[in-house]
C-alpha positions, 0 to 999 in steps of 0.5 A: 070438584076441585080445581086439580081433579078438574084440569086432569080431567081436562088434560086427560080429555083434551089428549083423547080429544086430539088422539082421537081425531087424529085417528078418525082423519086416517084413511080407511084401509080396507084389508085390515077390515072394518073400524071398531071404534068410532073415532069422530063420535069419541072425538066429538064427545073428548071435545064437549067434555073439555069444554064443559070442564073449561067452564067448570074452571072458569066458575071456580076462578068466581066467573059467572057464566050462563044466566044468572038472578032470575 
């Protein structure tokens, strides 16, 4: 991947990390019924896949990361 499609990526993950979270720390309202979506298992999820590409960007820029020379 390139380095553009890996911070859009990035960008569009980290916003759906954090719209997400913001969505699972509302109070539960239980006349509109139960939750459909579950906010804190997509959040979790937003949150490693950004800091999976932020990984991907420090390879990119030459910086080794994990083990190496086995």
């Amino acid at each position: 991947m390139t380095l553009t499609t890996t911070l859009i990526l990035m960008g569009a993950s980290g916003a759906l990390f954090a719209f997400s979270a913001w969505r699972s720390g509302r109070p539960w309202n239980p006349m509109k019924g139960p939750r459909l979506i579950p906010w804190t298992s997509l959040a979790i999820l937003a949150g490693v896949f950004t800091l999976l590409l932020a990984v991907h960007v420090l390879n990119l820029f030459g910086i080794e990361t994990g083990r190496g020379g086995f």
